[in-house]
N, C-alpha and C positions, 0 to 999 in steps of 0.2 A: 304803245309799242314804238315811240318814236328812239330812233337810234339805235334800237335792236339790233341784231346781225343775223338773226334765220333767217332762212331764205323762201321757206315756205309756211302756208298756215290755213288750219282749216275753221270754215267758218259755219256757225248754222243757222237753219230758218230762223232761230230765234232771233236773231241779229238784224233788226231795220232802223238802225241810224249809225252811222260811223263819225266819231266828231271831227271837229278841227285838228288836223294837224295828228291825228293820231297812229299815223304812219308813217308820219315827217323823215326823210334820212333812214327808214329803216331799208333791212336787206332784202326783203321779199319780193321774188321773180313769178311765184306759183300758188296760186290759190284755189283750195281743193273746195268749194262750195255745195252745201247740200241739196239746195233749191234747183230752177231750171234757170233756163238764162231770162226769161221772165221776170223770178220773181225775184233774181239778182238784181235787174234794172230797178224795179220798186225801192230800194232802197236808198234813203237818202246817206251819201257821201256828202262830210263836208270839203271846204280847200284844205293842201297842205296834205294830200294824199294820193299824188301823184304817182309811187311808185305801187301802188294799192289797183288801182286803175289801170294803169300801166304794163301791167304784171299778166301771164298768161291763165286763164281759167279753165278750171274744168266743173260744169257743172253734172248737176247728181250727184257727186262722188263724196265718200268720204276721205280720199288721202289713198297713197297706196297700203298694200298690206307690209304691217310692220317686219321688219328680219329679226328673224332668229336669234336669240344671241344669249351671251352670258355674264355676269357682273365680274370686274375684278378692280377687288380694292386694295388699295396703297395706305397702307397702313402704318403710324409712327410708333417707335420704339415701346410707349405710354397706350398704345389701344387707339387714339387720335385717329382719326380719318384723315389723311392727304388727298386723297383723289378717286375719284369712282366711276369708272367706265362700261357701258357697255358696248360686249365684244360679240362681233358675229361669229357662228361656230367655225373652227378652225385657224383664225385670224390671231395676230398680235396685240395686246393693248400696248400703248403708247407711255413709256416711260414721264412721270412727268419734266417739264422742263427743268425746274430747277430745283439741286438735291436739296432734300432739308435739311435743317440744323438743330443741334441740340448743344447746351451748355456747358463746357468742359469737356466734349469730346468731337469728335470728327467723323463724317458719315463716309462710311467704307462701303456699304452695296446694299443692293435691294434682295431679298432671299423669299423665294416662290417662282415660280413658273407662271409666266405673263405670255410665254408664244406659244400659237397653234392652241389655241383655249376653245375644252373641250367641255367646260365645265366650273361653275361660279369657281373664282380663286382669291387666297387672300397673299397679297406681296408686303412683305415688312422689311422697314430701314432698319440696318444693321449700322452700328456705331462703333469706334474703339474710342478709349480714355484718351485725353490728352492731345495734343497737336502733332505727335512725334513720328517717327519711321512708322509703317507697318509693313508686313506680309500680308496679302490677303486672297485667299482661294474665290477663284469668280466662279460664274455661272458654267455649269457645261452643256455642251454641244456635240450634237452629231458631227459625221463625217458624210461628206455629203453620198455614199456611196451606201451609207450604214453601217460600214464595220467597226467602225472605232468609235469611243465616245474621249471627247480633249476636255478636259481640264484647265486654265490657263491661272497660273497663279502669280500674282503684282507686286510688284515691288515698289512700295510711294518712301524714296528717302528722303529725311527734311536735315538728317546729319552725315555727313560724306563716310565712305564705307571703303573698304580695297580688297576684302572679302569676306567672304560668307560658308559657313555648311550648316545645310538646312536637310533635318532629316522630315519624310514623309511617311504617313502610317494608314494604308487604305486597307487593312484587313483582307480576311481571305476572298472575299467578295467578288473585288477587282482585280485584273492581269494586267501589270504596266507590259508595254511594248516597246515603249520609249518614249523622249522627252525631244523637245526643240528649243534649245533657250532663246530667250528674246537677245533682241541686237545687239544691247549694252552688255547684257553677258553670255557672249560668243562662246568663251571659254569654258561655260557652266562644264563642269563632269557629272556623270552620272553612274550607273550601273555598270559592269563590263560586260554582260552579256542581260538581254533578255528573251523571255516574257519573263518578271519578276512578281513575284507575289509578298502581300505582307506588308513589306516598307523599303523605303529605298533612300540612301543619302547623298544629297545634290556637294559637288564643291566647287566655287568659283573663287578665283584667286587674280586678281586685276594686278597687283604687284607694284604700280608706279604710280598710279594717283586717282583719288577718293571720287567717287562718283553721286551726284545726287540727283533727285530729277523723280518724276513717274514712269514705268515703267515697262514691261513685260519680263517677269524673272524666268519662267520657264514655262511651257503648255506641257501635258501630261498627257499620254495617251492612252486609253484602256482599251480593252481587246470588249468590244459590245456584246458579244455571243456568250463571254463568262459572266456578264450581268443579270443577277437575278432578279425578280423584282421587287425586293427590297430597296431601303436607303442604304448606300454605302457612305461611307465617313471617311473625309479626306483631310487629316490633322497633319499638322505642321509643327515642329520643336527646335529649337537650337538650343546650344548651353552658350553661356555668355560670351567666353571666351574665345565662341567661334565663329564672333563678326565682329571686326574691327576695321577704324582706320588706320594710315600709314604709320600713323604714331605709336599701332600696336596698342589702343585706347580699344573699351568694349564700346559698342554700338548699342542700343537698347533698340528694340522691335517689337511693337505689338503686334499679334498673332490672330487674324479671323480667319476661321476654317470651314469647310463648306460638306458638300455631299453630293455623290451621283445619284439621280432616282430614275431607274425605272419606267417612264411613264408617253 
């Protein structure tokens, strides 16, 4: 175990020699032993196990009792395993650090429910082709109140833009309420009256100069109490000619779309 990093470790009767060095640098503070403190001392330790000795004991014991919890896997595009956590019931698993990658495209989100896990879950990398702009519907989220469920959908430009209309189609499912566009587009228009049902078409119009960058394009708000618990489907469209730059040039946009669930 030298160099290890647990910090705790259970050890049993069967165990009467420890060798050289076989703790050396590791991180263990807590040692849950099965025997009594007797028949811990019988045991021959050798040098180089300082933090082994060192370390607080609880004899009899086997360890505390394990918690609760649930698996949730991170899964790649291909079936691939990333990452495999277990989660105590109601808790978040932990995003891994860093997004993967895949060959010719660009990884746009993770898609499954990772917080407040209630129940083994499986989370898969979402990709679009190629390096270029996207649109991309994220995760949604309560309101902390309950009533509403936001939507927040991205804007990653990688070619400058002066405007945009982007239409949205969440079916009869969902009640929009309203929309809040992100910083860079203050401007966003939307609907002129709501609760709106069906689909609704965003337009921003920047007018003076091309913007690129990551982003926040608009959060979307749906009225919680209309949500059944079904998936609702939150698609996204434009026609070419309705994003361009100042040169009045089309913009190309790949489009990932997502869904409210329920749950």
């Amino acid at each position: 175990f030298s160099g290890e990093e647990f910090t705790s470790i259970y050890i049993p009767l069967t165990v009467t020699e420890i060798g050289k060095n076989a703790f050396r640098n590791a991180g263990v503070t807590v040692v849950y032993y099965e025997g009594t403190e007797e028949q811990w001392n019988e045991i021959v330790i050798a040098s180089g196990n300082t933090v082994l000795t060192n370390a607080t004991i609880y004899f009899s014991s086997y360890g505390p009792a394990p918690v609760a919890g649930f698996t949730v896997t991170f899964m790649d595009y291909d079936g691939s395993i990333i990452n495999v956590q277990t989660v105590a019931e109601g808790a978040d698993a932990e995003l891994p650090a860093t997004s993967p990658t895949r060959t010719g495209y660009t990884f746009a989100k993770w898609v499954g429910n990772y917080k407040k896990v209630t129940s083994d879950r499986t989370v898969t990398a979402v990709y679009y082709e190629g390096t270029g702009s996207a649109f991309i519907v994220g995760d949604a989220y309560v309101s902390t109140d309950g009533t509403q469920v936001n939507v927040p959908v991205y804007a990653r430009i990688t070619s400058g833009i002066t405007t945009a209309k982007i239409r949205i189609d969440f079916g009869d499912k969902l009640y929009l309420t309203g929309i809040t566009p992100g910083s860079t587009f203050a401007g966003l228009i939307g609907a002129q009256s709501y609760p709106v049902s069906n689909h609704v078409t965003l337009n921003w119009n920047n007018g003076t100069s091309n913007i690129t960058g990551n982003d926040l394009f608009t959060t979307l708000t749906f009225d919680a109490a209309a949500l059944s618990s079904e998936t609702a489907s939150v698609i996204l469209t434009y026609d070419a000619d309705d994003v361009c730059n100042t040169a009045f040039e089309n913009v190309a946009f790949a489009i990932v779309n997502g869904s409210v669930v329920a749950d």
